[in-house]
C-alpha positions as CSV (number, residue, x, y, z in Angstrom):
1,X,53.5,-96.2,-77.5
2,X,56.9,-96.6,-75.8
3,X,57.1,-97.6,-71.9
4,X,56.9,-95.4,-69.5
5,X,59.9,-94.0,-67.8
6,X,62.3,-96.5,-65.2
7,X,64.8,-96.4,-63.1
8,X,67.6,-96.8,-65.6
9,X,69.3,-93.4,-65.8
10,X,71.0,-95.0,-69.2
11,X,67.5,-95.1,-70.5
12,X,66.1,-91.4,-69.6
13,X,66.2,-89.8,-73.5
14,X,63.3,-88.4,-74.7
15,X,63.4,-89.4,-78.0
16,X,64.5,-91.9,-80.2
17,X,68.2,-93.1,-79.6
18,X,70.5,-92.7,-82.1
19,X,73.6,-94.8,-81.4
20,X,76.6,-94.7,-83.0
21,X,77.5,-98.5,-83.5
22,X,81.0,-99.5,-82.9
23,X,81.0,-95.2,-83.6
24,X,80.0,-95.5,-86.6
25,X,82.5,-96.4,-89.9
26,X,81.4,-93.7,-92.5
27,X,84.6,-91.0,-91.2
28,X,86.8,-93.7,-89.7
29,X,87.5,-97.1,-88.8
30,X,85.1,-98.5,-86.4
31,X,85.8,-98.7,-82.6
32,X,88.7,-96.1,-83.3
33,X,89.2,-93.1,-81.3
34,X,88.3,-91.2,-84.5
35,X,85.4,-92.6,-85.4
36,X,84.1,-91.8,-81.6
37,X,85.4,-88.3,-81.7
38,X,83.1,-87.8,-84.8
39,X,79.9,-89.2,-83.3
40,X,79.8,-87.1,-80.3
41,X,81.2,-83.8,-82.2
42,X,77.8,-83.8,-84.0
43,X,75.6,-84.7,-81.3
44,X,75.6,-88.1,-80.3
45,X,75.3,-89.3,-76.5
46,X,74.9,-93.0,-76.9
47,X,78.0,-95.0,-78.1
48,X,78.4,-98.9,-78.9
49,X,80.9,-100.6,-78.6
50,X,82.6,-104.3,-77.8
51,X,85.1,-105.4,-76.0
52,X,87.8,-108.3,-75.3
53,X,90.3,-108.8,-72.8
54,X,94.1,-109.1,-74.0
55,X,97.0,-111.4,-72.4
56,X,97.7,-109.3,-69.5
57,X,94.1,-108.7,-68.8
58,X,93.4,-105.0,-70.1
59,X,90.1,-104.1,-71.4
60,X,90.3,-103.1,-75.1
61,X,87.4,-102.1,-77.4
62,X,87.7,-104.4,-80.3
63,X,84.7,-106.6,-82.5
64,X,86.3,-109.2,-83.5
65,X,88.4,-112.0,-81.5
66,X,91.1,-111.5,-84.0
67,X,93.2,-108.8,-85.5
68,X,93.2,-110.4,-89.4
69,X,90.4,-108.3,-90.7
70,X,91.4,-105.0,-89.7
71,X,95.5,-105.1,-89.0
72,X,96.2,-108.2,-91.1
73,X,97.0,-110.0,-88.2
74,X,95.6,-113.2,-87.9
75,X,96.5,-113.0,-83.9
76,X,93.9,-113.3,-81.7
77,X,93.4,-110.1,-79.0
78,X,93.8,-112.5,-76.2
79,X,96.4,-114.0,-77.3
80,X,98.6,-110.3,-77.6
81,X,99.7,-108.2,-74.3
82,X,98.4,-104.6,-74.4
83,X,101.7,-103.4,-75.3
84,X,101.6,-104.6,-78.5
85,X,98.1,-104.0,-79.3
86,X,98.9,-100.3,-78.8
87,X,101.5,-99.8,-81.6
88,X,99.4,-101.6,-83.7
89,X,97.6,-99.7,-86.4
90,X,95.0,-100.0,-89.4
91,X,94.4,-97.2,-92.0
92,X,96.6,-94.7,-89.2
93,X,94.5,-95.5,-86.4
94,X,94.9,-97.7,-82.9
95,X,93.0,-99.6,-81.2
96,X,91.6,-98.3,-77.6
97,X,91.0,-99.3,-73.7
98,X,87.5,-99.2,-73.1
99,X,88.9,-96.6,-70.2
100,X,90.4,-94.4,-72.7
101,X,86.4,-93.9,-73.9
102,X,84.8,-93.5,-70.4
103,X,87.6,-91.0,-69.7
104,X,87.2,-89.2,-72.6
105,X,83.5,-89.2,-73.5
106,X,82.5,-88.4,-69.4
107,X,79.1,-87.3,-70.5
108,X,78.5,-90.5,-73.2
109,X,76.3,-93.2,-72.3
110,X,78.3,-97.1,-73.9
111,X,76.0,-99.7,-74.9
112,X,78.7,-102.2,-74.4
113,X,79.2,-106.1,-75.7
114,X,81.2,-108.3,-74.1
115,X,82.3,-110.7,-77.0
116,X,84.0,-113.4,-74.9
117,X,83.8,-114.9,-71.4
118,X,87.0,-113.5,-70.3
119,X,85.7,-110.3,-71.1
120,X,83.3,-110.6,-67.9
121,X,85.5,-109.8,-65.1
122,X,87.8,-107.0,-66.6
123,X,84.5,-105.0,-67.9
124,X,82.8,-105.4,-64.3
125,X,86.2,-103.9,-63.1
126,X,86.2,-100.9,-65.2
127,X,82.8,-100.1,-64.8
128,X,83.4,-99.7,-61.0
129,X,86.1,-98.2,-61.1
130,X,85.0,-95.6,-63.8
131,X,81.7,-95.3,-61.7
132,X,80.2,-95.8,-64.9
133,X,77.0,-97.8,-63.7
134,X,74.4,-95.6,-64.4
135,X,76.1,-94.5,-68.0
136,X,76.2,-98.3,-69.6
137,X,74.4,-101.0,-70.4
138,X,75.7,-104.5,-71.1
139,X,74.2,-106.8,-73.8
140,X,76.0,-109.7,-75.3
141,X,75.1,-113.0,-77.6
142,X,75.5,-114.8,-74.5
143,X,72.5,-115.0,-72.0
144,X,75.0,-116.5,-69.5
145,X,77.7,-113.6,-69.7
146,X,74.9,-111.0,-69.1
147,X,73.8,-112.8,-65.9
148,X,77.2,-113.0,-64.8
149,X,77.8,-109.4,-65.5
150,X,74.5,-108.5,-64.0
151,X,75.4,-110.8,-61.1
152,X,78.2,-108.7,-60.2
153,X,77.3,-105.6,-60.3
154,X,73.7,-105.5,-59.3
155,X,70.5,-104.5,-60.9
156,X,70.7,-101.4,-61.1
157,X,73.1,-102.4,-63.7
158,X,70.7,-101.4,-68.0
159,X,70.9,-105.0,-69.4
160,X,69.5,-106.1,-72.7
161,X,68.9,-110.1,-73.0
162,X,70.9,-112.4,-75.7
163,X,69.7,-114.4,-78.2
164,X,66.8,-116.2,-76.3
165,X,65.0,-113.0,-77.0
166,X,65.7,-112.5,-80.5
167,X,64.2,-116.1,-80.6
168,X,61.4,-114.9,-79.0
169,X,60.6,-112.4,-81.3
170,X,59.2,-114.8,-83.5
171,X,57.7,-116.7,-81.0
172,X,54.4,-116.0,-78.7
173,X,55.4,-116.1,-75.6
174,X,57.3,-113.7,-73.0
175,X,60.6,-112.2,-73.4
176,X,62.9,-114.5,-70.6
177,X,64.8,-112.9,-67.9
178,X,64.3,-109.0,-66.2
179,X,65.6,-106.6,-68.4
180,X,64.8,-103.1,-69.1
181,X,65.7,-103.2,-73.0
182,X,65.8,-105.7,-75.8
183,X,68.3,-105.3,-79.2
184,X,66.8,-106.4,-81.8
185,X,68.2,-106.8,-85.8
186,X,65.7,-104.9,-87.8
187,X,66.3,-108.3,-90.3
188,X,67.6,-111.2,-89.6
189,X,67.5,-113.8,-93.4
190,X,64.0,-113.7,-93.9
191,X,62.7,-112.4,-90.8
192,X,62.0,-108.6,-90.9
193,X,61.1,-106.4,-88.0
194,X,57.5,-105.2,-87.7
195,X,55.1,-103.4,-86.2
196,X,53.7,-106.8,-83.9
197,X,56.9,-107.6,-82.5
198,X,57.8,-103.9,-81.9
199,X,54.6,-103.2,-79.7
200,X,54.9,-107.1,-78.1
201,X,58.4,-106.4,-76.4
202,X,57.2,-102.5,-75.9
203,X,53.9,-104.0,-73.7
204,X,56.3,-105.9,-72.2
205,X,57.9,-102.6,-71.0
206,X,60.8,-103.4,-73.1
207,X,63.0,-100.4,-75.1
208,X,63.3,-101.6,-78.5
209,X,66.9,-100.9,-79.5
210,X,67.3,-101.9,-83.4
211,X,70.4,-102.9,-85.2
212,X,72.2,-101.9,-87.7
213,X,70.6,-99.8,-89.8
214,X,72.6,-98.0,-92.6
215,X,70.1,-97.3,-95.2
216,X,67.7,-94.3,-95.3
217,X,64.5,-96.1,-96.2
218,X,65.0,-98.4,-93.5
219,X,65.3,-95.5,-90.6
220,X,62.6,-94.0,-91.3
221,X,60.6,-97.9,-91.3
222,X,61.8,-97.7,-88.0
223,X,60.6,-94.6,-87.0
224,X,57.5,-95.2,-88.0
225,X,57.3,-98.4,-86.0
226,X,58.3,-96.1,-83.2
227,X,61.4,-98.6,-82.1
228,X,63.1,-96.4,-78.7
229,X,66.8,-96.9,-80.6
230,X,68.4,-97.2,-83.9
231,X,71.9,-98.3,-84.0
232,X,73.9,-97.1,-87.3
233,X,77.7,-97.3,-89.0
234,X,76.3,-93.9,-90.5
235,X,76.2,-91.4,-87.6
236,X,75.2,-88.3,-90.2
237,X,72.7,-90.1,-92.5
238,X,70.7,-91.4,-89.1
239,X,70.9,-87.8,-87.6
240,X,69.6,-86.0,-91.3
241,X,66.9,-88.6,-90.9
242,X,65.6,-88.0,-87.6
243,X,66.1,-84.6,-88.0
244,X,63.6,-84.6,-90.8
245,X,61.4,-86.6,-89.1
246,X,61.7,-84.2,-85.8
247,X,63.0,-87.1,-83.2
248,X,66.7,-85.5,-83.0
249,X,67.4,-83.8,-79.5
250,X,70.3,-81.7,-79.6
């Protein structure tokens, strides 16, 4: 059984999550305005995405630290001003300020990763300014970066922990730190999600948010271990699934 309801607006969904990690890739490039555009056209609310901060300090939603596997570039995003990063393109598409997708998604929740330090102040910036608080969470492989981000802005602030509590998946003591929600790979090597851990984090009063899950079979393992998200580069096969299994809310 999932926890009961909190105080986290971020978290008030009443079924499974489907989120559409980095918007999914199976229409367009990931973290492209495209591949966002698809998501929420056939239903999805929750968005992931990460973010870096460029030369002159802009925001932009990016995975990687460089622009070789994507643009050919082998530049890395904090080393380029934002002027540049906005003419550049891969496969016709550009890359985007993370205000670009709270301005144009206003009713989309952003599960959002901070991939480097610098990252920290500029996201705290544009989640006040967008008065976004209630409409992200911030998670990150980086226990420090999420306390700082936390720090800042409060907590009322969704946070999911880093990798101290992937480590403690396997281990049998408490999840560290105050969180509302944990992401957790569904493998990881060897190590494969189950039932045990699921429940251990959900008594914790944890949300179980699972990543990244492309292939069928493996949804619907996770609905059946009744995780409280499921991220996915394939926005329409995780919709037909829960669909099927009656856990999609239009």
């Amino acid at each position: 059984m999932s926890p009961q309801p909190n105080r986290f607006a971020f978290l008030d969904f009443q079924s499974i999550i489907p989120f559409a990690h980095r918007g999914g890739t199976n229409v367009a490039p990931e973290n492209t305005i495209a591949s966002f555009d698809h998501a929420v056209s056939i239903g999805y609310r929750y968005l992931e995405t990460d973010v870096h901060r460029s030369a002159d300090g802009e925001l932009v939603a990016f995975h990687d630290d460089n622009l070789s596997r994507l643009a050919g570039d082998p530049r890395l995003i904090s080393d380029v001003g934002w002027d540049e990063l906005s003419e550049i393109r891969f496969s016709g598409h550009s890359i985007p300020l993370l205000s670009d997708l709270l301005e144009r998604f206003p009713e989309a929740r952003f599960n959002i990763d901070p991939k480097a330090d610098s990252a920290v102040d500029p996201l705290v910036a544009t989640i006040r300014k967008h008065d976004a608080i209630d409409r992200v969470c911030v998670g990150a492989f980086s226990d420090q970066r999420i306390d700082q981000v936390r720090s800042k802005l409060g907590p009322q602030l969704c946070t999911s922990p880093g990798p101290r509590a992937s480590a403690s998946a396997l281990l049998p003591w408490p999840v560290p730190g105050d969180h509302p929600c944990v992401s957790l790979p569904n493998t990881m090597g060897a190590y494969r999600l189950g039932r045990r851990v699921v429940r251990r984090f959900q008594s914790q009063g944890y949300r179980v948010h699972v990543w990244t899950v492309n292939d069928e079979a493996e949804m619907h393992r996770m609905v059946d271990l009744e995780v409280d998200g499921i991220m996915t580069d394939d926005c329409d096969l995780l919709k037909q699934v829960l669909q099927a299994r009656g856990r999609w809310v239009d």
